[in-house]
C-alpha positions in Angstrom: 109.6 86.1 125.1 112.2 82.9 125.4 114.6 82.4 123.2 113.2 79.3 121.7 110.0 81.3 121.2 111.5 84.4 119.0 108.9 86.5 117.8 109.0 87.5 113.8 109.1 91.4 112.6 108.2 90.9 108.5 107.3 93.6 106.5 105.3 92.4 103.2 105.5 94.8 100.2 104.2 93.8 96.8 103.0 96.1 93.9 101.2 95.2 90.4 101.8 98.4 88.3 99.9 99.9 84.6 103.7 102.2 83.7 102.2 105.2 82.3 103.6 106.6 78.7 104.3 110.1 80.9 106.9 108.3 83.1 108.6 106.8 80.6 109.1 109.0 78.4 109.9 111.3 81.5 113.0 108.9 82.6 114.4 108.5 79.1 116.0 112.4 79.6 117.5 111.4 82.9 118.0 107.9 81.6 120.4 109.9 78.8 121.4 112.3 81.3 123.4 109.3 83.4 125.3 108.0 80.4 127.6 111.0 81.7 128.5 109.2 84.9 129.9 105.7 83.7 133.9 105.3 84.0 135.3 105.9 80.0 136.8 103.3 78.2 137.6 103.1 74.6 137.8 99.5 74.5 134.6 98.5 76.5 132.8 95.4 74.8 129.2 95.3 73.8 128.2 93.3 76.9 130.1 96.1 79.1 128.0 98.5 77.3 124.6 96.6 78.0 125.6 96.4 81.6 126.7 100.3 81.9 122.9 101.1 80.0 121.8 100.0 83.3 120.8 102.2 86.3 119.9 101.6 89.9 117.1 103.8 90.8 116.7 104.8 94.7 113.8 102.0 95.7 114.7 99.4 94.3 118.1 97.5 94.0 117.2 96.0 90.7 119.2 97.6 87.8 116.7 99.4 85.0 117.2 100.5 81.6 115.3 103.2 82.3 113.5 105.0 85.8 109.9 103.9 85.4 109.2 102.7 88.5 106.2 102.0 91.1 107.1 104.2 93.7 107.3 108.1 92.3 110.8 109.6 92.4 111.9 113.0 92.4 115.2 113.5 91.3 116.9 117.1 91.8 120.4 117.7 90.0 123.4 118.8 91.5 123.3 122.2 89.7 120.7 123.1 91.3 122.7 123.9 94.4 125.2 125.6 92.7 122.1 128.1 91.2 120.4 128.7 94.3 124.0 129.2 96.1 122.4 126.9 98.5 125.8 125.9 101.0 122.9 123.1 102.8 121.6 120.3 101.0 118.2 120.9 103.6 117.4 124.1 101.7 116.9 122.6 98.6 115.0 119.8 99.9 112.8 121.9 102.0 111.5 123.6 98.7 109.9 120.2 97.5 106.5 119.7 98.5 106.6 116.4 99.7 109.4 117.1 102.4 108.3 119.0 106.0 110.9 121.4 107.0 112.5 120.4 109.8 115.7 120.7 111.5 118.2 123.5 110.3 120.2 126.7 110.8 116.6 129.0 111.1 116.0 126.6 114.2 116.9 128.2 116.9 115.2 127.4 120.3 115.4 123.6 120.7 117.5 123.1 117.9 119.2 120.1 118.1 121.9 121.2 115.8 121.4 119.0 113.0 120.5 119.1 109.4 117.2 117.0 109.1 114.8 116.0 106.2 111.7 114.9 107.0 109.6 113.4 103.8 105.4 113.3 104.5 105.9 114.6 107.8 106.4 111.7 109.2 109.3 112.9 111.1 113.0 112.8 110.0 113.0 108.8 112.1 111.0 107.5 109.5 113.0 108.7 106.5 116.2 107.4 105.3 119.1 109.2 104.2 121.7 106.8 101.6 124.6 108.8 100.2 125.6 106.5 97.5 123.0 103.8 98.0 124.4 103.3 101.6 123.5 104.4 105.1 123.7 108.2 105.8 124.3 107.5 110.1 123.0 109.0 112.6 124.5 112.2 114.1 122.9 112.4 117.8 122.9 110.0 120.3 119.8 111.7 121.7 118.0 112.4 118.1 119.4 109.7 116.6 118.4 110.6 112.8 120.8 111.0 110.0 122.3 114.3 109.7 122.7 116.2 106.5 125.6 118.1 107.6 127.9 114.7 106.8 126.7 115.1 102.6 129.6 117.4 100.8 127.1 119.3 99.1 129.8 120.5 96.4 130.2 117.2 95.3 126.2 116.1 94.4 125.5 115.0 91.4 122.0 114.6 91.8 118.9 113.4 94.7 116.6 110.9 94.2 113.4 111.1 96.3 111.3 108.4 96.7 108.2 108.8 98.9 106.4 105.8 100.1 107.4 101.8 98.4 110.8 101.4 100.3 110.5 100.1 103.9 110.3 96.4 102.2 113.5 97.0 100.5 115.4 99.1 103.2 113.5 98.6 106.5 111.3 100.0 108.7 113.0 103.6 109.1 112.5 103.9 105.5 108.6 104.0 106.0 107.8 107.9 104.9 110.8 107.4 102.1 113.9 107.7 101.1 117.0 110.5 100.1 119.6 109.2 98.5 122.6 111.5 97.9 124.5 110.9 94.4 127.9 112.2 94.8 130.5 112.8 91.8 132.8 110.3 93.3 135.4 110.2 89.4 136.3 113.4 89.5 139.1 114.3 87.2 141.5 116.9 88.7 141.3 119.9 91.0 138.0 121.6 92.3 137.6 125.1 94.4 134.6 126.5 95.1 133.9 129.6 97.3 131.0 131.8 98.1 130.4 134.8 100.5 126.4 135.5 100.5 124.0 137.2 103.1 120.4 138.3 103.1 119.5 141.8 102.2 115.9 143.6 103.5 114.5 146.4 103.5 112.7 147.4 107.0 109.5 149.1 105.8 106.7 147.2 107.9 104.7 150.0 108.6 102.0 148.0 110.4 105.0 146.0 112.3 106.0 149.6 113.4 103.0 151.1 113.9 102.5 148.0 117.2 106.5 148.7 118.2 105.8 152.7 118.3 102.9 151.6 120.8 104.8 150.0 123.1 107.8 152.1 122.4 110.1 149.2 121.3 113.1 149.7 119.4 113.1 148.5 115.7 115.6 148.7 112.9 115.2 151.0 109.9 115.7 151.1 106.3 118.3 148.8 104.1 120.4 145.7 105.9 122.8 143.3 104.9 123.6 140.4 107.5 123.5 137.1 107.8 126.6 136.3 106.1 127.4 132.8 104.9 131.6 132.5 104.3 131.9 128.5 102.3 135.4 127.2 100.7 135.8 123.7 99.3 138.2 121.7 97.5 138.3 119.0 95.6 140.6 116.4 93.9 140.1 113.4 91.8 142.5 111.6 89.5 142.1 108.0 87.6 145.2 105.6 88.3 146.5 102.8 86.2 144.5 103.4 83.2 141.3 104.5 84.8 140.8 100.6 87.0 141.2 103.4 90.0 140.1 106.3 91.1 140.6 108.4 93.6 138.8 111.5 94.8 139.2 113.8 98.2 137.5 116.6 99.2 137.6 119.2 102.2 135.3 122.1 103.1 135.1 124.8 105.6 131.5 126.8 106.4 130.6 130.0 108.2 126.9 131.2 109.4 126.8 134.2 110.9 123.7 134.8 113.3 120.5 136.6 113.1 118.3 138.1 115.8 114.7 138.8 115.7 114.9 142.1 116.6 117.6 143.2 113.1 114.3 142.5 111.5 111.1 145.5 111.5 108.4 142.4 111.4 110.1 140.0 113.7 110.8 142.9 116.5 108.6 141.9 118.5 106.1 138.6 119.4 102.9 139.8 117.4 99.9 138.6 119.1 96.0 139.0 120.1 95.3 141.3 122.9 93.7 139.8 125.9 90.1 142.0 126.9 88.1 140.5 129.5 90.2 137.3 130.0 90.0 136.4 126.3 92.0 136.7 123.1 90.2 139.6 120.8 90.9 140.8 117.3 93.1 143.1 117.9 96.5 142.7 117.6 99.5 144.1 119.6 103.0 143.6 120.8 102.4 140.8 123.0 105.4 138.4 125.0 105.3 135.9 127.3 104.2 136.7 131.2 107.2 135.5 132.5 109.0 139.3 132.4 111.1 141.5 133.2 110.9 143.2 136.1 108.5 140.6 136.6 104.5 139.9 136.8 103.5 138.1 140.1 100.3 136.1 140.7 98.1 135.1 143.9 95.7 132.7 144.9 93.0 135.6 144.5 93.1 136.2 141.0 95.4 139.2 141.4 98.4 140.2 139.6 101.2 142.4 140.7 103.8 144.2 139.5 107.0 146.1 141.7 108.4 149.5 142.3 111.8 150.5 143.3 109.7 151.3 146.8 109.0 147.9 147.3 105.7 147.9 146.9 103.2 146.1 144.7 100.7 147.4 142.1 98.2 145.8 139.4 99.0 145.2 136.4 101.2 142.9 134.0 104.2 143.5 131.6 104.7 141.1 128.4 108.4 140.0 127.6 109.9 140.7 124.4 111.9 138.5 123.9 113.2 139.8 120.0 116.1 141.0 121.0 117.7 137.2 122.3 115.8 134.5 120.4 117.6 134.2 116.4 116.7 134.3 113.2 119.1 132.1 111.8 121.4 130.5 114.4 125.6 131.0 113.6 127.4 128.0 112.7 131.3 126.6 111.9 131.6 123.3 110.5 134.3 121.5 108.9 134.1 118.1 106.1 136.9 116.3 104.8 136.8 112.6 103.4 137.6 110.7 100.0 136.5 107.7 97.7 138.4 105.3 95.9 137.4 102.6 93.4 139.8 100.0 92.1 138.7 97.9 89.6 140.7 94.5 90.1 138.3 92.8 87.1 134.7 92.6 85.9 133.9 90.0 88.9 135.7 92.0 91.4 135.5 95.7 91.9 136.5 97.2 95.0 135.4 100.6 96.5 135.7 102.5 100.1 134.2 105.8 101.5 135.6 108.0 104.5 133.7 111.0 105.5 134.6 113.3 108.6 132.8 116.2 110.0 133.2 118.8 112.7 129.7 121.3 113.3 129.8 123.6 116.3 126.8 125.5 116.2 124.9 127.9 119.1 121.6 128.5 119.8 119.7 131.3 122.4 116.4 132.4 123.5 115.7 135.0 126.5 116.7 135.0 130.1 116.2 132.3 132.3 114.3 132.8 135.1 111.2 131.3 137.9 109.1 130.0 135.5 106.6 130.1 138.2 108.7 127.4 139.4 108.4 128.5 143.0 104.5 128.7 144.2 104.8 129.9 147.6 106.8 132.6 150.0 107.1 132.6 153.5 105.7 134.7 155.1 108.2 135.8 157.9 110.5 137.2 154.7 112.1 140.2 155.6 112.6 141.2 151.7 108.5 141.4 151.3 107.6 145.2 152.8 104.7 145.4 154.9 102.5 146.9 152.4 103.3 143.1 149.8 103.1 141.3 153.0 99.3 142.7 153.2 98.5 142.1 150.0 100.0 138.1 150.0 99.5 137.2 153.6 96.1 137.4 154.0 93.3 135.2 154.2 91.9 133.0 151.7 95.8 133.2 149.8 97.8 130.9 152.7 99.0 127.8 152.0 96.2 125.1 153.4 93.0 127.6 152.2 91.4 127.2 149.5 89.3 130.2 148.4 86.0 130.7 146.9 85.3 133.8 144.5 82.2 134.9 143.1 81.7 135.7 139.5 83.3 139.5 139.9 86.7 137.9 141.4 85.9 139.2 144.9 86.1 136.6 148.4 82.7 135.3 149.5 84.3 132.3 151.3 87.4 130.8 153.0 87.7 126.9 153.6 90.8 125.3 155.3 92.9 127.1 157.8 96.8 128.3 157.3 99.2 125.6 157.6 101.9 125.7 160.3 105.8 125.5 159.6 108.3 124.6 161.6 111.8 126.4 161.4 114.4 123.8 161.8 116.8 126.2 163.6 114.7 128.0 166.0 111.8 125.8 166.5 109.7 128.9 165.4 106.1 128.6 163.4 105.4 130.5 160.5 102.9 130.2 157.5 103.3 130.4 153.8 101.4 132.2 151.1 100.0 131.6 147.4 102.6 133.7 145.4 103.6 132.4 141.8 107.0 134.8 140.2 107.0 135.1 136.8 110.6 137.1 136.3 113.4 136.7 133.7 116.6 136.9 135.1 117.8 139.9 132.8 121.3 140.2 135.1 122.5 136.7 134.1 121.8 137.6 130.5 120.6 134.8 127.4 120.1 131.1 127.9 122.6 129.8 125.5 122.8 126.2 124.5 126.7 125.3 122.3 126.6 122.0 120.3 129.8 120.1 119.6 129.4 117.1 116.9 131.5 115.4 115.2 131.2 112.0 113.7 133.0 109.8 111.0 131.7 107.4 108.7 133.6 104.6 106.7 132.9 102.1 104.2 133.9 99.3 102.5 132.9 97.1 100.0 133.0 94.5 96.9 130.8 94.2 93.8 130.9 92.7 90.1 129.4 90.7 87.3 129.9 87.0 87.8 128.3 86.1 84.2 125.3 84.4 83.2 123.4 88.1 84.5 124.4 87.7 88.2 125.6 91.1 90.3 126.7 91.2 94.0 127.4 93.8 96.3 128.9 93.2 99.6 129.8 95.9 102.0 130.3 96.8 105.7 129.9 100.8 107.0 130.9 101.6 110.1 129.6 105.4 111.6 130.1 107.1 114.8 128.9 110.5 116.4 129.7 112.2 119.5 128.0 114.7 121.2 129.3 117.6 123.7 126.4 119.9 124.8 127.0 122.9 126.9 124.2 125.0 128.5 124.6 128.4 130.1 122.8 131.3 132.0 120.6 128.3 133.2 118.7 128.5 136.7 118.2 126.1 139.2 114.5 125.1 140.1 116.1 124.1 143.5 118.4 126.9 144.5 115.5 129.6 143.3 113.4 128.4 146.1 116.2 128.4 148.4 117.0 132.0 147.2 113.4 133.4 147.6 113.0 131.0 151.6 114.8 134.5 152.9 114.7 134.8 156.8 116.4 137.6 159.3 119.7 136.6 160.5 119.3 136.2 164.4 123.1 137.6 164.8 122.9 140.6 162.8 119.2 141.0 161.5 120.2 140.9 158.1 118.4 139.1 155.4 119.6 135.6 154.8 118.9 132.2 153.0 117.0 129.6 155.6 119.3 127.3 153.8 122.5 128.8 155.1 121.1 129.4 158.8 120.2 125.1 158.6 124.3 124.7 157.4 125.6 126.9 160.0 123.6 125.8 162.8 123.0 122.0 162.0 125.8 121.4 159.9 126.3 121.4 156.2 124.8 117.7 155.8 121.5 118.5 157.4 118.3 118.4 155.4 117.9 121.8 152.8 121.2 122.8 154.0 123.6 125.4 151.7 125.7 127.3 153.3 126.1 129.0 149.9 122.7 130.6 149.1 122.5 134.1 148.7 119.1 135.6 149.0 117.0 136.7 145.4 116.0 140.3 146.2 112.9 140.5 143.1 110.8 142.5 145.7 111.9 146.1 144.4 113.8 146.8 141.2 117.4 146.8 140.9 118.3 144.9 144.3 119.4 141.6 142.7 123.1 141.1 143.1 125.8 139.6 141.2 126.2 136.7 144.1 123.1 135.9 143.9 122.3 135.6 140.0 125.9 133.2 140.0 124.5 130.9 143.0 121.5 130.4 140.8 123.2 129.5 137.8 124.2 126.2 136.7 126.1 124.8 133.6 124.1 121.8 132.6 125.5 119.4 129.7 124.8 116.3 127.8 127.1 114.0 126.2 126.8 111.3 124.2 127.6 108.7 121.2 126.2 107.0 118.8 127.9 104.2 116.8 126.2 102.1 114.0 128.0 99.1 112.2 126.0 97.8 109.3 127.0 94.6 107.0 125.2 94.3 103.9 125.5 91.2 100.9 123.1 91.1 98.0 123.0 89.5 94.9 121.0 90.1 91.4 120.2 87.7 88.7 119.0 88.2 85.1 116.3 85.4 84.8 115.9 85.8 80.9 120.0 85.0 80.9 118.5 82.3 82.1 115.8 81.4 80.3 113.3 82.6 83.1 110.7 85.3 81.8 107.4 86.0 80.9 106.7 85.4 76.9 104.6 88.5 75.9 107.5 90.6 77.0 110.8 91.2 76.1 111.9 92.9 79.1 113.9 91.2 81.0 112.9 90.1 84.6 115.1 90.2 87.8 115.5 88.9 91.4 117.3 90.8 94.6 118.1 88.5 97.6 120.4 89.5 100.5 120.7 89.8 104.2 121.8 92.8 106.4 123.3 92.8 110.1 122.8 96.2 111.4 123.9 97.1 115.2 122.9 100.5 116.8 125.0 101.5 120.0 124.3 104.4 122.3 126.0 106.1 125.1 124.1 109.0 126.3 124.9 110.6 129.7 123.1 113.9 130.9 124.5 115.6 134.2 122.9 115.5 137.5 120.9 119.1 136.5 119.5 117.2 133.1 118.9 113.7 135.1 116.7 115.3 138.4 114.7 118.4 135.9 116.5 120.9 137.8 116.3 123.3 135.4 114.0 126.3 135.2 112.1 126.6 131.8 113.5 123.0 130.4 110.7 121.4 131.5 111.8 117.6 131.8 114.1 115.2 133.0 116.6 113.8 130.9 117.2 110.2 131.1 121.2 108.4 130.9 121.1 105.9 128.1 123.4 102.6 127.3 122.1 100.3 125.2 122.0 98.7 121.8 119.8 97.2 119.2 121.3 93.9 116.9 118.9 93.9 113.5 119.4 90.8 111.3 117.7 91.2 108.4 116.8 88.7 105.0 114.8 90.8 102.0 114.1 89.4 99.0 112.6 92.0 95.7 111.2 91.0 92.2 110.8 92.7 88.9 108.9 90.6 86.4 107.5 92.4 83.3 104.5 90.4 82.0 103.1 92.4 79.1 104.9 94.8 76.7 103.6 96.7 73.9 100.2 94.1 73.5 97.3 96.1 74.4 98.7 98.0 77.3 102.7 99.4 77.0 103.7 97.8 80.2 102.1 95.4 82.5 104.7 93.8 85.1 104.6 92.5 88.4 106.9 94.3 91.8 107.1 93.0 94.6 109.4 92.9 97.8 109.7 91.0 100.8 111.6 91.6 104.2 111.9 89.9 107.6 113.6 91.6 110.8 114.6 89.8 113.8 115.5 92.8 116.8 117.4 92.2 120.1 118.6 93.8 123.0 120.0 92.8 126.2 117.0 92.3 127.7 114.7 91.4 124.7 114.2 89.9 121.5 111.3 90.4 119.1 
C-alpha cells in the first residue's frame, strides 16, 4: 500500500453495564484494603483526600472510587506468595483458572527459558504483562513475550487480572487480558527475606513398579528430598525531604536445583499402550520412543531389525527410556536488582522512574541425539554391513529405484522398478543403494543439552499530577532490552551422519573409510561431498562406535539475539462533573481518558549456519536470521459515564473505549 494510501488498524470497544450489588460490595474490602498504599501526610487537605479515595483498576485508566468494573478482575495479594513460599510469580498464577500454564522451570524440553502467563489460552502473545501500569518487555528475541522473571516477586503488593475488555485500552496484545504487577514501591527501611525449600515424596507407586520390574528398569525407592530452591533478597526504602521522595532498591539472588524423571517411581519410565497387531491395546507398559539404544532399524519390507555384537541382524524392536535424561524441573540461577524513586516537586508535577535488571541462566536436557531416521538409505558396497545384513537389506524389492508390493500377510508378491545405479566419484565404480532407515541414540555422546543466557534491563521515566478543575496527566517513556546467548550441545549433524554411515574400503589399505574422505584426498578438499575429516559410524555391531567418530558428528549450534522496545506514552483524565458535564439521575461522577502512544519493537536475531540450513538431527526445522522492526503510533480514547444511580436499578452507566493503530516497517505500512 502507498504512502498516501495508509491503511487504518482501529479496534472499537464499547460496553453498556447493569453493576451487580455482589461486585460492589465485593470491591469496597479491597477498596478499604488500598487506603494502606497512599503516601502519609498529616496535613493533606480534603481535596487531596478525595483524590487519594481514588484507584486505578487494571482495564481501565479512569480513576474509581471503588473496583466495579465491566471487565471481571481477579486480584491476588502479595501474601499470598509469601504463604505458598512461591519464589515465581508463574506458580501462583498458574493456580487461577483462567490462566493456561505455560512457560516455567517444570518445562524442560523446548523450554524457552522464560517465565510465561498465558490468560484463556490464548497464548502468552496475546496477554499483557504491566508491572505498575506500564509495559512488562519482552525477554526473547525469538519468543518475544514478556517474561516474568523481570517482576521482584518479594516486593508484590498485589495482581490484578483482567480477562477479556482491554485490547481497546492497551492494544492488540492485550486481546486474552491483562496482569498487572503492583509492587510496594514506599518501602520504609530494610527488607531480607530468605527461603531454602524442596519437594519431599514418597516412592510407593506400586503399579508404576510393577511395569519397571517388567522391563527390569531401575526406579527409586522409599522417602526423597530434592529439588532444592536456595532464594535471598533485600530490600531498602526510605522517604527523603519530608516524604515528597522516595526511594526504594531491591536485589535478589535464586537457586533451582534439577529434577530428573527417573528420581521419581511414576515418572521412571514413558508409560504407554502396548502395540499388538500394529495397533495401540489396553494394556499398558513401559513404552519409549523407537529411536533407541543400541538401535531399531527399518526396511522397505516391513521388517525391523535389531544388532548383535556378531554383526548380525535379528527381529525385533527396543523402546528408549528416556527417564533417566529428560527433567522434572529444569535447574536455574538468576539474579534481579533495580529501584524506584518518586519525587513529588508539587500537586501538578510529580516525578517517578523505574530501573529493573536481570540475569537468568537456566539448562534444559532430553536424551541422546541421534539418526532420527534422518539417513534413509546405505550403500551397498559398505564394508561395515556383514554379509549375513547385506542379505537381508540388499535384496530385491528394498533397493533404491523399486518399489515393492506386499500382500496382506507382509510377504513380496511383486517388484516394480529396477535398482538404481551410482557412480563413485573416485573410481568410476557402480554400486546400488538400499532402503534402510536407523533409528539409534547416540548414547556415547551423552544428553542433548540446550544453556540459556538472558539478561535484559528495563527503565522508565515519567511525569504525572492534578492540574485542577479534575484534570490528571501521565506522561512516560520506558525503554527495555533483552539479549539472548543460546548454547546447544551433544547435537548431531544430519549431514555428517550420512557421510559417517556412506563407509567404503580404502583402496590403499582395505580398511573402512568415509566416501567423503577418499573424494578430499583424491579430488581435493573443495570437490563436491568432500571431508577429509569423516570418520566412519560403526552402528552395525554393538560397541564399535568410537570416540572420533561420535565428536565429528557433533556440532555446537547457537542462537543469539536481542530484543529492544522503546515505548512513549501521554494521557490525560478529566472530571466532567468538575465541569458541569454529567448525567442528572446520578451523582457519580463521569470521566474521559484520551492519549496517544509511540511504541517501537526492534529485533536482532541471528542463528548459526547449523540452526539456518536444519542441520540438526531431532530439531526438526530451520531457523530463520531476523533484523527488523515494528513503529506503532497509537491514539485511544475511553469513557466512564454513569447514567442511573440508586433509581430503579443501583447502577446503570455507559463504558466505552476507542483505539486506532497505525504499523510500519521498512517495507510496509498498514
Amino acid at each position: 500500500m502507498s504512502r498516501g494510501g495508509q491503511r487504518l488498524r482501529a479496534v472499537v470497544h464499547w460496553h453498556v453495564c447493569l453493576c451487580a450489588v455482589a461486585l460492589i460490595t465485593g470491591s469496597q474490602s479491597l477498596a478499604a484494603t488500598l487506603d494502606e498504599f497512599r503516601p502519609p501526610g498529616d496535613g493533606q487537605r480534603e481535596e487531596e483526600r478525595d483524590a487519594a479515595s481514588q484507584i486505578i483498576v487494571t482495564g481501565s485508566r479512569i480513576p474509581r472510587t471503588d473496583l466495579t468494573a465491566v471487565s471481571p478482575v481477579t486480584t491476588v495479594e502479595g501474601e499470598e506468595f509469601e504463604v505458598q513460599g512461591s519464589t515465581n510469580a508463574e506458580d501462583v498464577l498458574n493456580q487461577l483458572p483462567q490462566v493456561n500454564p505455560s512457560q516455567g522451570e517444570f518445562i524442560s524440553a523446548g523450554a524457552s527459558g522464560l517465565a510465561t502467563v498465558d490468560l484463556r489460552g490464548l497464548g502468552p502473545g496475546r496477554t499483557l504483562v504491566l508491572m505498575n501500569g506500564h509495559r512488562l518487555l519482552p525477554g526473547d528475541p525469538r519468543f518475544p513475550v514478556p517474561d516474568l522473571n523481570n517482576v521482584p516477586t518479594s516486593l508484590i503488593r498485589r495482581v490484578e487480572v483482567l480477562t477479556g475488555g482491554a485490547a481497546a485500552v492497551y492494544g492488540s496484545d492485550a486481546v486474552a487480558g491483562v496482569v498487572n504487577f503492583i509492587l510496594d514501591t514506599r518501602l520504609d527501611g530494610f527488607r531480607i527475606d530468605g527461603q531454602l525449600s524442596g519437594y519431599q515424596h514418597n516412592n510407593r507407586d506400586k503399579f508404576a513398579q510393577d511395569l519397571l520390574d517388567r522391563r527390569q528398569l531401575p526406579y527409586p525407592k522409599g522417602s526423597v528430598f530434592d529439588g532444592q530452591r536456595k532464594t535471598v533478597s533485600v530490600a531498602f526504602g526510605r522517604g527523603l525531604f519530608d516524604n515528597r521522595a522516595h526511594v526504594t532498591l531491591y536485589g535478589g539472588y535464586r537457586q533451582i536445583d534439577a529434577i530428573s524423571q527417573d528420581q521419581r517411581d511414576y515418572s521412571a519410565c514413558p508409560i504407554t499402550a502396548k502395540i499388538v497387531d500394529q495397533r495401540p491395546s489396553s494394556i499398558l507398559e513401559c513404552g519409549g520412543p523407537i529411536v533407541s539404544y543400541p538401535g531399531n532399524y527399518f526396511d522397505n519390507l516391513g521388517h525391523t531389525y535389531q544388532i548383535t555384537a556378531e554383526r548380525t541382524f535379528v527381529p525385533g524392536m527396543t523402546r528408549f527410556n528416556f527417564a533417566p535424561w529428560n527433567l522434572t524441573q529444569r535447574p536455574d540461577r538468576r539474579y534481579t536488582a533495580g529501584g524506584f524513586a518518586n519525587v513529588d516537586f508539587s500537586k501538578a508535577v510529580q516525578a517517578y522512574a523505574e530501573v529493573t535488571a536481570m540475569n537468568d541462566r537456566s539448562s534444559w536436557q532430553i536424551g541422546p541425539s541421534g539418526d532420527f531416521t534422518n539417513t534413509e538409505t546405505i550403500n551397498c558396497d559398505n564394508p561395515l554391513l556383514s554379509n549375513q545384513q547385506r542379505s537381508l537389506i540388499c535384496r530385491a524389492g528394498n533397493f533404491i529405484g523399486e518399489t515393492p508390493i506386499l500382500d496382506r500377510d507382509g510377504n513380496l508378491v511383486k517388484v516394480i522398478g529396477s535398482p538404481t545405479p551410482f557412480i563413485d566419484p573416485v573410481t568410476g565404480a557402480t554400486y546400488f543403494r538400499a532402503g534402510l532407515l536407523i533409528a539409534r541414540r547416540n548414547i556415547e555422546g551423552g544428553s542433548i543439552e540446550d544453556d540459556l543466557k538472558h539478561k535484559s534491563i528495563r527503565l522508565l521515566g515519567g511525569l504525572k499530577g492534578d492540574l485542577g478543575r479534575g484534570v490528571n496527566y501521565d506522561a512516560s517513556y520506558l525503554f527495555g532490552r533483552a539479549t539472548l546467548d543460546r548454547q546447544y550441545r551433544n547435537n548431531l549433524s544430519i549431514t555428517r551422519l550420512g557421510r559417517a554411515l556412506d563407509v567404503v574400503s580404502d583402496p590403499s589399505t582395505g580398511e573402512p573409510i568415509c566416501r567423503s574422505v577418499l573424494i578430499a584426498r583424491e579430488l581435493g578438499p573443495s570437490a563436491a561431498d568432500a571431508d577429509s575429516d569423516c570418520v566412519p559410524w560403526d552402528v552395525f555391531a554393538t560397541g564399535q562406535v568410537t570416540p572420533q567418530s561420535t565428536a565429528y558428528m557433533t556440532i555446537p549450534p547457537s542462537m543469539r539475539g536481542s530484543f529492544e522496545e522503546q515505548v512513549g506514552n501521554a494521557n490525560a483524565t478529566v472530571q466532567l462533573d468538575r465541569w458541569g458535564i454529567g448525567s442528572p439521575w446520578s451523582d457519580e461522577a463521569s470521566a474521559i481518558n484520551v492519549g496517544a502512544e509511540y511504541r517501537k519493537d526492534a529485533v536482532h536475531f541471528d542463528p548459526d549456519e547449523f540452526s539456518r540450513v536444519g542441520d540438526i538431527a531431532g530439531f526438526g526445522e530451520e531457523v530463520f536470521p531476523i533484523r527488523s522492526s515494528i513503529d506503532t503510533k497509537e491514539i485511544f480514547a475511553e469513557a466512564r459515564i454513569p447514567l442511573v444511580t440508586g433509581k430503579l436499578v443501583r447502577r446503570f452507566a455507559f463504558e466505552g473505549g476507542f483505539r486506532k493503530s497505525w504499523y510500519s516497517n521498512s517495507r510496509s505500512e498498514f
